[in-house]
C-alpha positions in Angstrom: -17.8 -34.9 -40.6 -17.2 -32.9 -37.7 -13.6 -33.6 -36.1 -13.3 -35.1 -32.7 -12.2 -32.9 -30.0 -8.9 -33.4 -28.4 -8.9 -34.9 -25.0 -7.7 -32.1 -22.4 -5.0 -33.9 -19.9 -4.9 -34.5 -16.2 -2.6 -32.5 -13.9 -1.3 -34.1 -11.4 0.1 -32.2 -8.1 -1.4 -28.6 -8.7 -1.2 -26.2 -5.6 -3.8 -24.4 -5.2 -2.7 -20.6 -4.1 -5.8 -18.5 -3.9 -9.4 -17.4 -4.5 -10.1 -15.4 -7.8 -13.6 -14.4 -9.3 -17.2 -15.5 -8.9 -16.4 -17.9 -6.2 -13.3 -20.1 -7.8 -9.9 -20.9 -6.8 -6.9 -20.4 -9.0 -4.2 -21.9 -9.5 -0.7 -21.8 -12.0 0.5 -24.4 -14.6 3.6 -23.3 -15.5 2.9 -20.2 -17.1 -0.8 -20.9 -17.6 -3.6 -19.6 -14.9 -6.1 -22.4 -13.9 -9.6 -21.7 -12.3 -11.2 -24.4 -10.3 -14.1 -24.6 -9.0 -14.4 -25.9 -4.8 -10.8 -25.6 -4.1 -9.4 -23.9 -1.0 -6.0 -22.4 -1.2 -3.4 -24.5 0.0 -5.1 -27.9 -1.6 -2.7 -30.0 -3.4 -4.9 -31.5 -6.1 -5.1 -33.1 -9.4 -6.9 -31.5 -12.0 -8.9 -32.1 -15.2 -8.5 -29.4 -18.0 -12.2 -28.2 -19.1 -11.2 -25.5 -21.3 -7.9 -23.5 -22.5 -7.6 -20.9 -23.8 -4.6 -18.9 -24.6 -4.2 -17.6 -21.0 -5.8 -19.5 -18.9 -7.9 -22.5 -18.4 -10.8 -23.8 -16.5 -10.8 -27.1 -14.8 -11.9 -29.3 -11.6 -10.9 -31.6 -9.2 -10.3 -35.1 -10.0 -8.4 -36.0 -6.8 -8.0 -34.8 -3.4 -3.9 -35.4 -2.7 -3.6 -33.3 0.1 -6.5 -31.0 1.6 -5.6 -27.6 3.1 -5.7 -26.6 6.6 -8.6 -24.5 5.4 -10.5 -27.0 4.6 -14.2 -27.5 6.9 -16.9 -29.9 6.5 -19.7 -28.7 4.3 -22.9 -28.8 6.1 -24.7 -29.6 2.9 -25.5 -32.9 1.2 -25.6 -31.3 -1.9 -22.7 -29.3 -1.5 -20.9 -29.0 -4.7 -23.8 -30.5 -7.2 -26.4 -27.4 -6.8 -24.2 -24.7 -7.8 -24.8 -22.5 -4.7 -23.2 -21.5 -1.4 -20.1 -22.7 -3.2 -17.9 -21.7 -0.2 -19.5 -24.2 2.8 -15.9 -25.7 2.5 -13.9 -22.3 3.8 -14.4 -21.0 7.4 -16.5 -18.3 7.8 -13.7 -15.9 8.5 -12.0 -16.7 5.5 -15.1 -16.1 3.4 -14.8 -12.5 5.3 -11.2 -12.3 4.4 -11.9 -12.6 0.4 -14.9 -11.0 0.5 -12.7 -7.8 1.9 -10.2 -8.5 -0.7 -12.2 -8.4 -3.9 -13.5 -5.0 -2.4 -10.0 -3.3 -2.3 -9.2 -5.4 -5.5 -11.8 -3.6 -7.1 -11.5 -0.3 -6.2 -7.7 0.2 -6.4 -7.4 -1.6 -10.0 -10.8 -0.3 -11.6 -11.4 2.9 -10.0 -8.0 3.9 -9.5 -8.3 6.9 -6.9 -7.6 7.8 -3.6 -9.3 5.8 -0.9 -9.3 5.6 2.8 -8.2 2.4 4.7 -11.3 -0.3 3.9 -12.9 -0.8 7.1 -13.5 -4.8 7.8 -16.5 -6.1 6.4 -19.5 -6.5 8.7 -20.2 -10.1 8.9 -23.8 -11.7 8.7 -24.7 -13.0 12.6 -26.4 -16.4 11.0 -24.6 -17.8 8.5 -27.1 -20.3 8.0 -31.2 -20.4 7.7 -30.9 -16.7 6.7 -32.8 -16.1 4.2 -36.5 -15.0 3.5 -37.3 -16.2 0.3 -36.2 -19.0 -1.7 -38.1 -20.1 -5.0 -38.1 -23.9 -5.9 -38.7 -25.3 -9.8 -40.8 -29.0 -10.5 -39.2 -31.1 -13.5 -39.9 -34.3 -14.6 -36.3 -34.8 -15.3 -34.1 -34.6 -12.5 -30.9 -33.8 -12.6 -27.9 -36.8 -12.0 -24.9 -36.4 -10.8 -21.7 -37.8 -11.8 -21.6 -40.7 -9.8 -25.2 -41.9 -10.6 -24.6 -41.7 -14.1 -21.4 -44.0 -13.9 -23.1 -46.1 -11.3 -25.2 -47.4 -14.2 -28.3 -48.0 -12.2 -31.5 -46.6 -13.7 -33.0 -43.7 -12.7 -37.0 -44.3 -13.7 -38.4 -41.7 -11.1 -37.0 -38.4 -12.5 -39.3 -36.3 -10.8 -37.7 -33.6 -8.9 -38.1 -30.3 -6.9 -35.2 -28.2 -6.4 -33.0 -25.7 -7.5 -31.8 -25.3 -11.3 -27.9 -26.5 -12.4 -25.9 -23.7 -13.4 -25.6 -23.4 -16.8 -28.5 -25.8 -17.7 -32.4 -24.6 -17.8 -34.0 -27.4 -17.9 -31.8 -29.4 -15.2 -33.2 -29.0 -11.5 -31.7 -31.0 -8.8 -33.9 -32.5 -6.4 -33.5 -31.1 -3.3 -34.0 -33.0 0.3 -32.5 -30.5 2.3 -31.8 -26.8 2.0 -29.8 -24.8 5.1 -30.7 -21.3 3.6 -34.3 -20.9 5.1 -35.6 -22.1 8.3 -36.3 -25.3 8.4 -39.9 -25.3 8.0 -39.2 -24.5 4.3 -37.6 -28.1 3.7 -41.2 -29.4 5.2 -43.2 -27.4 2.9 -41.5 -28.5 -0.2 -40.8 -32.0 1.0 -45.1 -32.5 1.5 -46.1 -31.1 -1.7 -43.6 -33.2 -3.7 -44.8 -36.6 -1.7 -48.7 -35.5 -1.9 -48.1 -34.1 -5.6 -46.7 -37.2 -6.7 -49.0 -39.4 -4.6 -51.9 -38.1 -6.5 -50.5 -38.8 -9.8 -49.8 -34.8 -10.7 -47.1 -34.4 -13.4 -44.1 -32.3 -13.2 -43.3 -29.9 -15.3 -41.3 -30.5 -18.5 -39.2 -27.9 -18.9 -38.4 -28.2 -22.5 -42.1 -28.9 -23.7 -43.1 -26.6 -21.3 -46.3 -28.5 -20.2 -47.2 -30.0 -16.6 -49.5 -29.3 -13.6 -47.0 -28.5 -11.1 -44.4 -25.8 -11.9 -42.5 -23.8 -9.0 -43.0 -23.0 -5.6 -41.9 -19.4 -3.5 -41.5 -19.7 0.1 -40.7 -16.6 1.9 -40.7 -16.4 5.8 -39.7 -13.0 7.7 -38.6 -12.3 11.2 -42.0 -11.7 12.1 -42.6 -15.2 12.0 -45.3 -14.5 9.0 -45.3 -17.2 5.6 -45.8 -16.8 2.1 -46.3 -19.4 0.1 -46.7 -18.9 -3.8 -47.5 -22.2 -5.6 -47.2 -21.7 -9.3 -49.3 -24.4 -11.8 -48.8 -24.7 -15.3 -51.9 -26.1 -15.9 -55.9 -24.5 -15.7 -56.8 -27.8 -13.8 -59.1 -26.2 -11.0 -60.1 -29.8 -9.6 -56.4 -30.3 -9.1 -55.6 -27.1 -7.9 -57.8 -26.6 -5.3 -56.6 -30.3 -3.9 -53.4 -29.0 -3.6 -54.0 -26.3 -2.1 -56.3 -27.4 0.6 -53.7 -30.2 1.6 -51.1 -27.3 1.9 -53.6 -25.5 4.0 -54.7 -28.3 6.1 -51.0 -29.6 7.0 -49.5 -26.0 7.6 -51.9 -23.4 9.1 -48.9 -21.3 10.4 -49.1 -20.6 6.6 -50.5 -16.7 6.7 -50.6 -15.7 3.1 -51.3 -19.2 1.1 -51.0 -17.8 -2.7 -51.2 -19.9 -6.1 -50.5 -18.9 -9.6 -51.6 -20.4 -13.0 -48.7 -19.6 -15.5 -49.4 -20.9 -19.1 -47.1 -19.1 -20.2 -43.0 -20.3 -21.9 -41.1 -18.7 -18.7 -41.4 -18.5 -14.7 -41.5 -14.9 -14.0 -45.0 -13.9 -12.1 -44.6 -10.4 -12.5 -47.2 -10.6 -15.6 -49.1 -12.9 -13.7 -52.6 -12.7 -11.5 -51.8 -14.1 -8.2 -54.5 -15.4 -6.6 -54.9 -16.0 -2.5 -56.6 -18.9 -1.3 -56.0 -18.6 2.3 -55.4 -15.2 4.6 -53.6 -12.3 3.2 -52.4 -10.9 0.1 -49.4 -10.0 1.7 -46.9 -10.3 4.7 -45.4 -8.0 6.9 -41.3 -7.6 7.8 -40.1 -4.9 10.6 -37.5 -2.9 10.7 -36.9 -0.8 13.2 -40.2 0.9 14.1 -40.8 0.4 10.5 -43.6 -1.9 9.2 -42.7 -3.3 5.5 -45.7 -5.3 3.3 -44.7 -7.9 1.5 -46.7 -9.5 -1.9 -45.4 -11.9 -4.2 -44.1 -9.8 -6.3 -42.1 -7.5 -4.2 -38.3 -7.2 -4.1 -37.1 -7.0 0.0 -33.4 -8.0 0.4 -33.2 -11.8 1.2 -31.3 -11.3 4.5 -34.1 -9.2 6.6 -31.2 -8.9 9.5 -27.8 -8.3 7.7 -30.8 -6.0 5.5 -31.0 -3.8 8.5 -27.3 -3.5 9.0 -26.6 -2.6 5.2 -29.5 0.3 5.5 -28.0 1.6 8.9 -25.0 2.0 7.2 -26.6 4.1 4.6 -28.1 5.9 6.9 -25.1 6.9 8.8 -23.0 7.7 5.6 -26.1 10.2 4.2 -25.2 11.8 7.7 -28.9 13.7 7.4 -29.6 16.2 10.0 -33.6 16.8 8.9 -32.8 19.5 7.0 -31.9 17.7 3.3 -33.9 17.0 0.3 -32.3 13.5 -0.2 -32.9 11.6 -3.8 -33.0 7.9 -3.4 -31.9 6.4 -7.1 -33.2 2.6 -7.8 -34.9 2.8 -5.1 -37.1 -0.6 -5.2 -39.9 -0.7 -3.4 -38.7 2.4 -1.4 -37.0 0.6 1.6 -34.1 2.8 2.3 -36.0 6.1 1.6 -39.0 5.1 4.3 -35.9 4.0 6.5 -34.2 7.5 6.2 -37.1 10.1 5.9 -37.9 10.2 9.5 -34.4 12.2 9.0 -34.7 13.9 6.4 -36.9 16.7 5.1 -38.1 15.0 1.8 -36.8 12.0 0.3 -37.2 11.3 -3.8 -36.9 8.0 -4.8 -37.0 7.1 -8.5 -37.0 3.3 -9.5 -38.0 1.3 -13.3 -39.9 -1.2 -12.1 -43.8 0.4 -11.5 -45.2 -2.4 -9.3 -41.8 -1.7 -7.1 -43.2 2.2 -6.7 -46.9 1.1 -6.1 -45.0 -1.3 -3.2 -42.8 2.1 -2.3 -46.0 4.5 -2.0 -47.9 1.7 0.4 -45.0 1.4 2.6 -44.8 5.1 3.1 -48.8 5.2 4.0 -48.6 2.2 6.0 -46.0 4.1 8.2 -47.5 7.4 7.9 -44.7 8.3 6.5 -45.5 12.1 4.7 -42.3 13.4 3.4 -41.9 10.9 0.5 -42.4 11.3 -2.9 -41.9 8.2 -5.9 -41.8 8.3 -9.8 -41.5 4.8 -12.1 -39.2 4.9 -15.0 -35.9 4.0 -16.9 -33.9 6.1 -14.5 -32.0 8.0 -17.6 -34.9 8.8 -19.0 -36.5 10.0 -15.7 -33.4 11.9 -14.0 -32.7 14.7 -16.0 -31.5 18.2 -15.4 -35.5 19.1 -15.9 -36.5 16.8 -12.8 -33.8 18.4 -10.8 -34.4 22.1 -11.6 -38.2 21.0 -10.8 -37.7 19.0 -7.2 -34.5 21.1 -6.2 -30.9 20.3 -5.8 -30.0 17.3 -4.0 -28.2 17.5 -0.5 -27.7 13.7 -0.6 -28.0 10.8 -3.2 -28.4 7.7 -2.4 -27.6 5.1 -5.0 -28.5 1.8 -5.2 -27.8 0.1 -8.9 -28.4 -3.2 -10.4 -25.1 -4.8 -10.8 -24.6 -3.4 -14.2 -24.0 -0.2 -12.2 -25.4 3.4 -13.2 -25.9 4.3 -17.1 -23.4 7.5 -18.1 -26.4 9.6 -18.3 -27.5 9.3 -15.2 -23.9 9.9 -13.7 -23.4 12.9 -16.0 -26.8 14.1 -14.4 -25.7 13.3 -11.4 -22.4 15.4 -11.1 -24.5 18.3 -12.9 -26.7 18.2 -9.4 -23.8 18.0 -7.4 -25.0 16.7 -4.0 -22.8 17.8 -1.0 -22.7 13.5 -0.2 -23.5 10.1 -2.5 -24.3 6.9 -0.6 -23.3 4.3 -3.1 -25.0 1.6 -2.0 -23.6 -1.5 -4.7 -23.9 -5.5 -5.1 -21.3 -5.9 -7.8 -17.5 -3.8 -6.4 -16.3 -3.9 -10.6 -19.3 -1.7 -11.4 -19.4 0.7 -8.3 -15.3 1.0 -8.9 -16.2 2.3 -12.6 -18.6 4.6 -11.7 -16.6 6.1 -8.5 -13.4 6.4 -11.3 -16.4 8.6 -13.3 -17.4 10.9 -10.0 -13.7 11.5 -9.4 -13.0 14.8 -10.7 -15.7 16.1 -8.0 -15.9 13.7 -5.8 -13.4 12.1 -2.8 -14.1 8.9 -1.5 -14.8 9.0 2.4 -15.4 6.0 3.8 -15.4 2.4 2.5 -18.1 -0.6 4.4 -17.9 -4.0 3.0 -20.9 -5.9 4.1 -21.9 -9.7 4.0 -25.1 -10.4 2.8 -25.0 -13.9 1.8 -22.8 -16.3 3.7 -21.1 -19.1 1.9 -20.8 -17.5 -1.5 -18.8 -15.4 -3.2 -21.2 -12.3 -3.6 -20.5 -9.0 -1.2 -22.5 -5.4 -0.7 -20.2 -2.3 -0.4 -21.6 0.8 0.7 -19.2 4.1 0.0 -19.6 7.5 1.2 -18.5 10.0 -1.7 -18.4 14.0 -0.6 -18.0 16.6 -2.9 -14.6 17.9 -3.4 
């Protein structure tokens, strides 16, 4: 017989002092940290205990006693319950103001060398409606929130299309309105759930992993082009093609109308045959005089314009004068080495994923560009003294990781090369820190640009200029 678990107390009156990792505020119990998720510092709150552990514990908000001065009015309805933009309650500014922080956090406690004043973090110009792409999931069992479960109503219609719970695979919330992506988005999703479910056309179960209709990409980019992938888990052709001539019919600004059958357990598509029912394969984003194609499969940062400030940035770190072979490491589908090899006099970009290359290579003929040059592979396994000896010594790198940050082979190569500059273009400040602490003995740290890709959440880009010593 298992043993009941003891009942964690309420804590009434807690302060809230600050904002700590992946989005939470923190707080202190005596001598016990407390992270809480939606708090603003300055909140006097009470709290629930979650979890404890032996230093800390993990709790949330039971009772509002006194909000901060910080405080704004989220702008979502689902603010709180879908698990993202989980700062819509702090003022933009403030957002800034942290995001800054954790930068200089990082780098002073984890890397540990000498750095130059951290310039202020350039700020996204929409905070809302700014992103391209956005993927949706069907389930036939929505998620409820607190207060419909205690509300003790029934719930027979579970049908939802949304966004996944954090934490809980087969829980999607059933979203009626999303501020990330322009509005025509919301009307997309909101006619194919009404029409889907008019006709009768189940939702997928995510546990028994059957159902008709299964997830749904929208992208739209500056250009004013749309994508939209519609992803069945079902070989029903009779239903499919309904489906997809209603979409087609009520939204002909649609210009690459895609679909997707995936019989397979999980929702990646990279394995997948994507088929187009209407226009193009494809969709086109600009950035400067550059011309980028899109498929369904194809990484392009999510921001197109704060995109465009983050590569500029690169661009004027790499401080290229025409003359300098320049190695682009994870290079994706090769959007910063087309954006810098007008200024350059070659540009390598290595990168794991092979479609990503294919994607790299057609962007570089699309633009005409010449002076490009791309190879697919586990980037250890690909940079190696060998490649160097064989393409010639780096004037620049530019580096942009996963957030895992770079393996210790590929730094080792790295320092062996000795560029005169690295670019280190990062999405996760722990990571980049470690690494920089590992180029240190040949490397100083320049310049420092914190920039704000995504608005309302707790994630930041840093791009650091490293020259050699």
């Amino acid at each position: 017989m298992s043993r009941k678990r003891k009942e964690l107390p309420v804590i009434e009156g807690v302060k809230i002092e600050g904002v700590a990792a992946e989005g939470k505020s923190i707080a202190r119990v005596n001598d016990l940290v407390v992270f809480i998720p939606y708090g603003a510092p300055g909140d006097i709150v009470d709290i629930k205990i979650d979890k404890k552990k032996h230093s800390y514990a993990e709790a949330h908000i039971v009772r509002m006693v006194e909000p901060s001065p910080l405080r704004c009015e989220p702008v979502c309805q689902h603010f709180g319950v879908c698990g993202g933009c989980k700062w819509q309650h702090l003022p933009y500014e403030e957002q800034l103001r942290h995001k800054r922080t954790q930068v200089c956090d990082a780098l002073e406690r984890i890397a540990k060398v000498e750095l130059p004043e951290v310039n202020p973090i350039l700020g996204s110009k929409k905070t809302l409606c700014y992103r391209n792409k956005l993927e949706y999931t069907f389930s036939n069992k929505s998620w409820l929130t607190f207060e419909q479960m205690r509300s003790g109503e029934e719930f027979p219609d579970r049908n939802a299309l949304g966004f996944h719970i954090p934490g809980a695979f087969d829980k999607v919330l059933d979203i009626h309105k999303c501020h990330l992506q322009d509005d025509l988005s919301n009307r997309i999703r909101l006619f194919i759930r009404r029409y889907t479910l008019d006709r009768g056309y189940s939702f997928y179960d995510l546990k028994a992993q059957q159902g008709l209709m299964r997830t749904l990409m929208v992208r739209i980019v500056s250009t004013g082009e749309v994508m939209l992938v519609v992803v069945f888990g079902e070989n029903n052709q009779e239903a499919i093609a309904d489906v997809m001539n209603a979409v087609a019919d009520q939204f002909p600004q649609i210009t690459s109308l895609l679909y997707v059958v995936n019989l397979k357990a999980n929702d990646t598509i990279t394995d997948q045959e994507v088929l187009t029912w209407r226009g193009r394969d494809y969709i086109e984003e600009r950035m400067e005089n550059l011309t980028f194609r899109i498929g369904a499969k194809s990484f392009y940062q999510t921001n197109s314009e704060q995109a465009y400030e983050l590569y500029t940035v690169a661009r004027r770190m790499a401080d290229l004068t025409g003359n300098e072979l320049v190695y682009d490491l994870y290079t994706g589908t090769g959007t910063i080495a087309n954006f810098v090899a007008s200024r350059a006099r070659k540009v390598v970009g290595i990168e794991y994923v092979p479609e990503a290359i294919e994607d790299a290579k057609l962007n570089s003929q699309v633009n005409g560009i010449d002076n490009t040059i791309f190879y697919a592979g586990d980037m250890k396994d690909i940079l190696t003294d060998d490649f160097v000896a064989l393409h010639g010594r780096p004037d620049v790198m530019i580096i942009d990781p996963p957030r895992a940050g770079m393996h210790t082979d590929v730094v080792n190569v790295i320092m062996r090369a000795e560029p005169e500059r690295i670019v280190y273009v990062s999405c996760n400040p722990a990571t980049q820190a470690r690494d920089i602490a590992l180029l240190d003995s040949k490397y100083k740290v320049i310049e420092v640009q914190p920039v704000d890709m995504f608005p309302h959440t707790h994630h930041v880009e840093n791009v650091v200029r490293l020259d050699r010593r």
